[in-house]
C-alpha positions in Angstrom: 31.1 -5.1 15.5 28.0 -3.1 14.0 25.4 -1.5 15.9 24.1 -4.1 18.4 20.4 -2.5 17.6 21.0 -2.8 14.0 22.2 -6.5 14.2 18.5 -7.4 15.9 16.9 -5.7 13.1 18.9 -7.2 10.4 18.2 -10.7 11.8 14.4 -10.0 12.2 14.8 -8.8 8.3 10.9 -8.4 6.5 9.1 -11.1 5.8 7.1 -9.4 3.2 10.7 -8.4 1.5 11.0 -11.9 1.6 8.4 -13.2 0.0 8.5 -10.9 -2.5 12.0 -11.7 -3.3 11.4 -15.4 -3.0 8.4 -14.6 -6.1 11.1 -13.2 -8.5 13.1 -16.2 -8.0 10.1 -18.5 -8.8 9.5 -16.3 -11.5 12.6 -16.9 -13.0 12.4 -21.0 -12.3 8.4 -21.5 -13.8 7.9 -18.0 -15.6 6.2 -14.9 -14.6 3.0 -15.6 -15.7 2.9 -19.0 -13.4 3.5 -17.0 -10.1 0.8 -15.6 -8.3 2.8 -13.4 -5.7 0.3 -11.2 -2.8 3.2 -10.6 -1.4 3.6 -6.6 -1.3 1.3 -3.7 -1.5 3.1 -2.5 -4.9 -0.1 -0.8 -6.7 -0.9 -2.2 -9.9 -3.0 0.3 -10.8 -1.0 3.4 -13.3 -0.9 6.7 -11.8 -3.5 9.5 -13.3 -2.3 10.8 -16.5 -1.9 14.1 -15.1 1.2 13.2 -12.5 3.2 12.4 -15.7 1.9 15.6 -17.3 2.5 18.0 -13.8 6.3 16.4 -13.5 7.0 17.1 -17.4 5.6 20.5 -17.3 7.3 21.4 -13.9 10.7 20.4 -15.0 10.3 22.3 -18.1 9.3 25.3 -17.2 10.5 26.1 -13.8 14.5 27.6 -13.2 16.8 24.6 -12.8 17.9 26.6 -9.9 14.4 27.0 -8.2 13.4 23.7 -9.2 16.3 21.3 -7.8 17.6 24.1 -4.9 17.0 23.6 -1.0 13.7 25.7 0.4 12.1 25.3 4.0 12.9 21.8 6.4 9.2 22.3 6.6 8.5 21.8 2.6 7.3 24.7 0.3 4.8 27.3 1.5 2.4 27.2 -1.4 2.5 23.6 -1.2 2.1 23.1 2.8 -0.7 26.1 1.9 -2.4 23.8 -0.9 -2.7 20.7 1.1 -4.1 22.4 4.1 -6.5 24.3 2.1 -7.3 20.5 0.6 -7.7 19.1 4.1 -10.2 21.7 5.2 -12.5 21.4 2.0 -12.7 17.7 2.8 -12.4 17.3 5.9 -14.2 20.5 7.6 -10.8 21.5 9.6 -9.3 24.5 9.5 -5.5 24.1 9.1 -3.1 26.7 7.5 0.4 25.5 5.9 2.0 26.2 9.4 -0.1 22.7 10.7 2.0 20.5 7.6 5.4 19.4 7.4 6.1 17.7 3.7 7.4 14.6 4.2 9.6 11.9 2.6 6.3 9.9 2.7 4.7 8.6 6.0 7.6 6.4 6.8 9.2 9.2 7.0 6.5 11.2 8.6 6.2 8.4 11.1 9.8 8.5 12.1 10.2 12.2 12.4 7.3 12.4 14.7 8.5 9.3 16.5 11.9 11.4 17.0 10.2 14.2 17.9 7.7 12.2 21.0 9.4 9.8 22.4 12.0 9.7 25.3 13.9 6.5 26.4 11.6 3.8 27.9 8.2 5.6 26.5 6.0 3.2 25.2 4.0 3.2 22.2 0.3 1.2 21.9 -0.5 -0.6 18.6 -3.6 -2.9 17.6 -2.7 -5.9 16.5 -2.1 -7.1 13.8 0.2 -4.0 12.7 2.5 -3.4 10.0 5.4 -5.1 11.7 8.2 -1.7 10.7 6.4 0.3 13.5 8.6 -2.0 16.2 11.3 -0.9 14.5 10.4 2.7 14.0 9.9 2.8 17.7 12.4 1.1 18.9 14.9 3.3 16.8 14.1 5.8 19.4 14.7 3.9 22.7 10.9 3.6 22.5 8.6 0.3 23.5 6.4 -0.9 21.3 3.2 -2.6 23.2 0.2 -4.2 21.3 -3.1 -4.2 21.7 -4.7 -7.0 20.0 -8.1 -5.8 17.5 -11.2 -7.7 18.6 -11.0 -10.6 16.0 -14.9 -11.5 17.3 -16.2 -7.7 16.2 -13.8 -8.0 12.9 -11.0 -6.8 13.8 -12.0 -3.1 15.2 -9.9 -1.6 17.8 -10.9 -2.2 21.2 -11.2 0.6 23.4 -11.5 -1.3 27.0 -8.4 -3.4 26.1 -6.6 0.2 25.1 -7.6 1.8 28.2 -6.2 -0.8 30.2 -2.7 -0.8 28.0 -2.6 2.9 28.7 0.1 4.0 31.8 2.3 6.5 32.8 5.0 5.3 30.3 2.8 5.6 27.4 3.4 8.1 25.0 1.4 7.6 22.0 -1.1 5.4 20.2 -1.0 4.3 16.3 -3.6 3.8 14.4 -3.5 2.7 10.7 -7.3 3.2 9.3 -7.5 1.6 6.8 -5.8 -1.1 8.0 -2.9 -3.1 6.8 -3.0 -6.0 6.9 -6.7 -6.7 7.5 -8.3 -4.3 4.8 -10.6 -2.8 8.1 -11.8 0.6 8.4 -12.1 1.5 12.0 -15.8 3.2 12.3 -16.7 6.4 13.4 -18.3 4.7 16.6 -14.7 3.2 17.3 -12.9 6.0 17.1 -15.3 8.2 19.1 -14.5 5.1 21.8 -11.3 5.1 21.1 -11.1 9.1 21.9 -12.8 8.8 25.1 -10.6 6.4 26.5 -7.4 8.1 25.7 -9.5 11.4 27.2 -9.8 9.7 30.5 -6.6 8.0 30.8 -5.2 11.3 30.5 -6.9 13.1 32.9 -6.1 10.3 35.4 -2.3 10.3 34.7 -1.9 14.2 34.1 0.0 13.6 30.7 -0.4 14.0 27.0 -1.1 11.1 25.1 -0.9 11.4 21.6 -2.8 9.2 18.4 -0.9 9.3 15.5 -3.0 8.5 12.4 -1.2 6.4 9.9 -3.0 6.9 6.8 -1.7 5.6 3.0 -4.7 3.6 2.2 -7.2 6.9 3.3 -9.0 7.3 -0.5 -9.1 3.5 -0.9 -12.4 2.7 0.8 -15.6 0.9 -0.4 -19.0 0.4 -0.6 -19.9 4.1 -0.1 -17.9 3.4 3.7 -16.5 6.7 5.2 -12.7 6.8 6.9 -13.1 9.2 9.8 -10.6 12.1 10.1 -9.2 11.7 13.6 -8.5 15.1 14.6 -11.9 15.6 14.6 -12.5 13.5 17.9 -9.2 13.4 19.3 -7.4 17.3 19.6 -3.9 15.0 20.6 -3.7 13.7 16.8 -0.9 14.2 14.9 -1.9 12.5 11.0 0.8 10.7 9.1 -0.1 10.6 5.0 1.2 9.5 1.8 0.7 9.2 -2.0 2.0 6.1 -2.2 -1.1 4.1 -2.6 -3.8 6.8 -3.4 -2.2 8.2 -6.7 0.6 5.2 -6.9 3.4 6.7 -6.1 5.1 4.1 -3.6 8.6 4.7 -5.1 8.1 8.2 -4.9 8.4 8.9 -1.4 6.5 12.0 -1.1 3.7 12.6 2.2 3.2 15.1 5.0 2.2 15.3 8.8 -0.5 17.1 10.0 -0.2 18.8 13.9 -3.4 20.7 14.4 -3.3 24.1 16.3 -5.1 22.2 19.4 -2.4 19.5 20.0 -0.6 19.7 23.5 2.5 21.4 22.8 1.6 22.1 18.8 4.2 24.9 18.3 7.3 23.1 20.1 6.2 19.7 18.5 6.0 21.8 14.6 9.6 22.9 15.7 10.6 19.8 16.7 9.8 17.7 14.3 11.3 20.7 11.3 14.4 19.8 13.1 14.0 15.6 13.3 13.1 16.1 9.0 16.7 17.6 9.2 18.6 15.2 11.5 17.3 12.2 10.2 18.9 12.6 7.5 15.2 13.6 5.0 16.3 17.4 5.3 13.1 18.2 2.9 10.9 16.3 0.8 11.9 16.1 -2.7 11.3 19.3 -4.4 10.2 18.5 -7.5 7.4 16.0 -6.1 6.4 18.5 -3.6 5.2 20.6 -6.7 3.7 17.8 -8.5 1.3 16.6 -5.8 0.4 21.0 -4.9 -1.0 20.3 -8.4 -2.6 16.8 -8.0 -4.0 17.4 -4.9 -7.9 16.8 -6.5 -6.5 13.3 -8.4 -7.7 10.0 -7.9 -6.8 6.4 -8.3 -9.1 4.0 -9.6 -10.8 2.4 -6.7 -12.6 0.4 -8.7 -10.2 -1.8 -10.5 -9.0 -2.4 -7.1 -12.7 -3.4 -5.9 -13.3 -5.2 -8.4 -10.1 -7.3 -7.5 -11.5 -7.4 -4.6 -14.9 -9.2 -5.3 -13.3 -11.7 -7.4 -10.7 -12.8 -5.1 -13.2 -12.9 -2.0 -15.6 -15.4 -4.0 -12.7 -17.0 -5.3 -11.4 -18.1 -1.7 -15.0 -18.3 -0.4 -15.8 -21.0 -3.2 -12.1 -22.7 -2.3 -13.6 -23.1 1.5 -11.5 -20.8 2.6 -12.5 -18.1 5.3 -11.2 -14.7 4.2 -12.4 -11.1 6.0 -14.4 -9.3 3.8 -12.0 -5.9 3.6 -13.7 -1.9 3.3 -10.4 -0.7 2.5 -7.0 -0.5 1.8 -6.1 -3.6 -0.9 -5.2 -6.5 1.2 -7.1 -9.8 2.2 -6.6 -10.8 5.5 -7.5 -15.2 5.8 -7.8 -17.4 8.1 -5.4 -20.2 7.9 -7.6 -23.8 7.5 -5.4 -25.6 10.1 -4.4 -22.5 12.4 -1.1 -22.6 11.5 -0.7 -19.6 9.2 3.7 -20.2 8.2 2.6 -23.6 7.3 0.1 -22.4 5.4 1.9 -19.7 3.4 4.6 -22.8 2.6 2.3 -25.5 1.7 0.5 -22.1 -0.8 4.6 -22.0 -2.8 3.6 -25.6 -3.8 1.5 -24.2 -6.2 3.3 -21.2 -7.1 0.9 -18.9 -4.6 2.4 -16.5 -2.7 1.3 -14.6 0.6 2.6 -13.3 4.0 1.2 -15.2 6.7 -0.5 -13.5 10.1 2.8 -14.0 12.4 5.1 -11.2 10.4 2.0 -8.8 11.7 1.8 -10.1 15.2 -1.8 -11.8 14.5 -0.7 -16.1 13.5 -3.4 -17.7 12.4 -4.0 -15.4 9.8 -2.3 -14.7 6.1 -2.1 -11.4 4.3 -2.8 -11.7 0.9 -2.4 -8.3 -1.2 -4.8 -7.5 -4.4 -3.4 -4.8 -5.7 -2.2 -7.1 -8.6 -3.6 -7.3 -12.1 -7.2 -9.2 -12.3 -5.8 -11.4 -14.7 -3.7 -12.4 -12.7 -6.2 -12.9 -9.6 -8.5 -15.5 -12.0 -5.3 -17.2 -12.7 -4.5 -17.9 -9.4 -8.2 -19.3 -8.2 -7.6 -22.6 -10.0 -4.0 -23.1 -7.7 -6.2 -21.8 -4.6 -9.0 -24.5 -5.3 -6.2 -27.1 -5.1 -4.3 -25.9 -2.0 -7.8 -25.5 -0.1 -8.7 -29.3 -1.4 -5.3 -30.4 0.2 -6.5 -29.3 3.2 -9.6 -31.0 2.9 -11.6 -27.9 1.8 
């Protein structure tokens, strides 16, 4: 018999791996261009021409040896350098390459600073709805995972009298993903700064460290002008978990870091710590050659606006169906509301006409569906013909 903790997971599976896989079979049954799958965050949108250019370069001109041997747990100097000089240009911090660990992305980021936090029986606070993998992350270390639900009547911000009562002598940490997946929200400065005092006093009552660990993929991908605030700004106990994935689109890529600022409890030991977890969990660095890549990228963007523009057609699109989608600031997702309630229902009666989405349950929220536009627009105007005639079988 396996692992009795790995048999629970397997059975819980991913419903987004799910879907996904269920569009390539459709595709295969009615053709590719008669599927409309939302399914998974997989950006449509190419990588900047000068990635392609930094990786061709890099492997051509740097020693075999240099290029592909080990270096530091912790990642390259120059590069853990590079991004903190970054960070502070941006950001107003003041970080040195001794505050980053490279990372095999922030999955990986996440779980080495999950390793490095949690004891047995701590519990870890999420709003919901959440990307579902941070129960497993946690409980991977004997940790609980507890949600918080987001106020659904103040769209979907985090609610910082609801955290404050979550918060107890077990609790060990708080995640936040801003931008949000699934909803598209960006949590607002005023949040935050709510969010921040709460922790502040819940600490102070219990005598403990509580730490906010900023899960942040979908950072650059923000609207409208809106502005994602930079955690350890109002909160010294932030440890900040980043990728490329989704700002230069680089999700098979697996390349990230985590930030642990100076003025963390415990900074040094939790810096050593988590050099160590990179190691044990089996990441022993982030991979070399993409570590150099992004020291030379660091100033690249995506294209925000093919993704916005996505954005406006597919949330007039649904709004024309009847339907009742959140208007996102960020991230590329489309959080709706299912017309009956009954968002599984919803997301099977949607296969009918080859539409596929995740519905609200897989992220703890039902009620809801998760519908990602990080597709081609093509694609998106295709699909609002097949969403007009799911909305009018529901009476829309």
């Amino acid at each position: 018999m396996i692992s009795e903790k790995m048999i629970k997971m397997a059975e819980g599976g991913s419903a987004i791996r799910a879907m996904f896989e269920e569009g390539n079979r459709l595709s295969q049954k009615y053709g590719r261009e008669n599927v409309y799958d939302f399914s998974i965050g997989n950006p449509n949108i190419p990588a900047p021409e000068k990635i392609r250019e930094e990786i061709i370069s890099i492997a051509e001109n740097t020693d075999p040896m240099e290029l592909h041997g080990y270096m530091s747990n912790a990642g390259y100097p120059f590069v853990r350098s590079a991004v903190a000089e970054s960070l502070n240009r941006r950001f107003g911090t003041n970080f040195t390459g001794e505050n980053i660990i490279m990372t095999v992305g922030a999955a990986g980021g996440l779980n080495i600073v999950l390793k490095t936090l949690l004891n047995p029986g701590d519990e870890v606070l999420v709003f919901s709805p959440y990307f579902l993998e941070y129960g497993n992350y946690v409980s991977n270390y004997d940790g609980v995972l507890k949600a918080v639900p987001a106020s659904e009547t103040d769209g979907f911000q985090p609610d910082a009298a609801a955290l404050y009562s979550a918060v107890n002598e077990k609790t060990k940490a708080v995640i936040i993903n801003n931008p949000n997946n699934p909803t598209g929200v960006i949590y607002s400065e005023e949040k935050i700064k709510e969010l921040a005092a709460a922790l502040e006093k819940r600490q102070a009552e219990l005598g403990t460290s509580i730490y906010i660990i900023s899960d942040e993929p979908y950072r650059e991908l923000a609207y409208d002008g809106a502005e994602v605030p930079y955690i350890t700004k109002y909160y010294k106990n932030t440890i900040v978990c980043y990728s490329w994935s989704k700002s230069l689109s680089l999700p098979g890529e697996r390349i990230g870091y985590v930030v642990i600022p100076n003025d963390a409890d415990d900074s040094a030991l939790i810096v050593s710590a988590a050099v160590i977890a990179n190691r044990i969990l089996g990441f022993v660095n982030a991979p070399a050659l993409q570590q150099r890549m992004v020291a030379a990228c660091l100033d690249e963007k995506t294209d925000v606006g093919a993704y916005d523009r996505n954005r406006q057609t597919l949330y007039n699109g649904l709004k024309s169906a009847g339907f009742e989608p959140v208007y996102p600031s960020g991230a590329f997702y489309m959080w709706v509301k299912a017309p009956d309630g009954d968002d599984k229902a919803f997301s099977q009666r949607a296969k009918k006409y080859n539409i596929l989405f995740v519905p609200g349950s897989s992220f703890a929220c039902p009620g809801y569906v998760r519908i990602a536009y990080c597709v081609s627009h093509d694609m998106i105007v295709r699909s609002l013909p097949a969403f007009k005639k799911l909305g009018e079988e529901y009476g829309l």
